[in-house]
N, C-alpha and C positions, 0 to 999 in steps of 0.2 A: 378405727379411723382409716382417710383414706385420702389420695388423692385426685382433685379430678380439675382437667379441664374443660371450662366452660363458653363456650361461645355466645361472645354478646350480637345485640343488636350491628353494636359500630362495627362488628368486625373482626374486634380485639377477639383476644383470647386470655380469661381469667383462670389463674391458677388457685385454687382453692383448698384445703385441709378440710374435710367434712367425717362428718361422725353421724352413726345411725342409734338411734334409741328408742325404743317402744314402735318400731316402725318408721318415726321419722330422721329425716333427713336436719342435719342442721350444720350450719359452716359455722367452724371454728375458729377459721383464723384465713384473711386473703391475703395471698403472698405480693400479687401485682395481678396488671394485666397487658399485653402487650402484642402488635400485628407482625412484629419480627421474627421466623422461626428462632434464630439463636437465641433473643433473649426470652424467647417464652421457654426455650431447653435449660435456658441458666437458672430461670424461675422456680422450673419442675426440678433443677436440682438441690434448689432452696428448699422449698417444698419437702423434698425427700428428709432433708439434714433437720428442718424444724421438726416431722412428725417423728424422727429420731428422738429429739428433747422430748417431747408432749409424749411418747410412748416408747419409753428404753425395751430393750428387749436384750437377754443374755447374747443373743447371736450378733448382736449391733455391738455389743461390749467387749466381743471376741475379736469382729471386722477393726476396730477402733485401735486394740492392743495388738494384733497381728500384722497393721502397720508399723507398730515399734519394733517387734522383734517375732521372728517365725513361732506359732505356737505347734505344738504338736498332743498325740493321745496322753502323753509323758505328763502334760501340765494338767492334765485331766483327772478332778479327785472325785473320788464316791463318799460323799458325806451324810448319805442319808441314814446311813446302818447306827451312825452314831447320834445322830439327831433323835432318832425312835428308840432303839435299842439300845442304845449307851443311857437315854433319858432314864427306862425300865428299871436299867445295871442299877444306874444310880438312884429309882428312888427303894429300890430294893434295901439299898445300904452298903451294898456290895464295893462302893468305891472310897469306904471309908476302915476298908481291912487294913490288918496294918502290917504290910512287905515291905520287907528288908529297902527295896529301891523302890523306885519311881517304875525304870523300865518291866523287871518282874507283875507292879502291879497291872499298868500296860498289858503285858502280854495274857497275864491272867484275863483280864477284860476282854481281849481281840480272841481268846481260846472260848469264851461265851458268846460271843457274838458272830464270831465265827461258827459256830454251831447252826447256830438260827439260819445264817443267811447262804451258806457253804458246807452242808452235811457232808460229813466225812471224819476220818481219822483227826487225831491230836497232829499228825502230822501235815494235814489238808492247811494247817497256820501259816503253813510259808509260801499254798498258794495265795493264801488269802490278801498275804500279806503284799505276795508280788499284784495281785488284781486287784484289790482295793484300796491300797495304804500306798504302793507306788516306794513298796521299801523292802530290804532285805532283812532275812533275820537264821539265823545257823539252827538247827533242830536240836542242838547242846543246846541254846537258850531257852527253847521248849521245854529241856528235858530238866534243866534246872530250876525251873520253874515251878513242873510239876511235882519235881522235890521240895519243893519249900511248901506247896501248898500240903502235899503231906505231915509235915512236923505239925505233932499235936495240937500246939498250941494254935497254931493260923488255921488247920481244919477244924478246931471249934468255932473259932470264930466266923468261919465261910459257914459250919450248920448255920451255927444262931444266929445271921443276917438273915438267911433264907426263911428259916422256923419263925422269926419271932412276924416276919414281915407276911407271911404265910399267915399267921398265930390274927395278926391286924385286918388280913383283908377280912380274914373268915368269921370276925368276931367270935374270936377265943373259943370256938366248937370245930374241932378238928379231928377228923376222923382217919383214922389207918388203916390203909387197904395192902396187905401181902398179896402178891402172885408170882408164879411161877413163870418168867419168861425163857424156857430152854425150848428150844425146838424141839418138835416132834414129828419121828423119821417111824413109817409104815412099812 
């Protein structure tokens, strides 16, 4: 949609909200019409503020609340990682382990998903975490983490999420491939 002004017969000038579909042209909605420049500028700024309402846009949402209070990249979250990849974590089963804490399980989650979307070390979590999460986290909390995911008990339980959900997509014929991944120096 769009705005336009239209000049009439009399003179006037109509300010109009128009929209294009299959080719045509069709008005939407007429704001006024008027031979004053300033009220046809007050018009076109009606105009502006209505096709706000008829077509919100994130950036119109931004301008809106960035009169309340200065926004900045700080208020800016990456939520897509978790939307897709959180969705996978979880129908996997994987968010149904059972850690000691809440945070642990957390970190466990952002140490997989950080994987996918930030290759790099166990330690690459606290870039992760400053660039997408807009949060800190101590590399002892890493490290305690990845201890608890060792005790036997909780890394059975992280196999057999993976295996058994594995075990489902493949319809129970699951095949094991060994290889050797060491480099090879000439």
């Amino acid at each position: 949609m769009f705005i336009r002004k239209k000049k009439n017969q009399s003179g006037s000038i109509s300010i109009q909200i128009i929209s294009k579909r299959g080719g045509k042209y069709r008005v939407v909605e007429s704001i006024g019409c008027s031979k004053d420049k300033k009220e046809i500028e007050i018009l076109f700024q009606k105009a502006k503020e209505r096709l706000k309402e008829l077509e919100p846009s994130l950036l119109d949402y931004l301008e809106y609340n960035s009169s309340q209070r200065k926004l900045s990249n700080k208020d800016i979250r990456v939520i897509g990682d978790e939307l897709i990849f959180g969705k996978i974590f979880d129908d996997l089963g994987c968010a149904k382990i059972a850690f000691e804490n809440k945070k642990k399980r957390d970190i466990f989650r952002h140490l997989i998903l950080s994987r996918l979307l930030y290759p790099g070390s166990k330690l690459y979590l606290i870039d992760y975490y400053h660039i997408y999460k807009k949060q800190k986290i101590e590399k002892n909390q890493i490290y305690r983490t990845l201890d608890a995911i060792y005790q036997e008990a909780l890394k059975k339980e992280i196999e057999y999420c993976v295996f058994s959900h594995t075990k489902k997509v493949m319809d129970n014929n699951i095949a094991v491939t060994f290889y050797d991944v060491t480099t090879l120096y000439s």
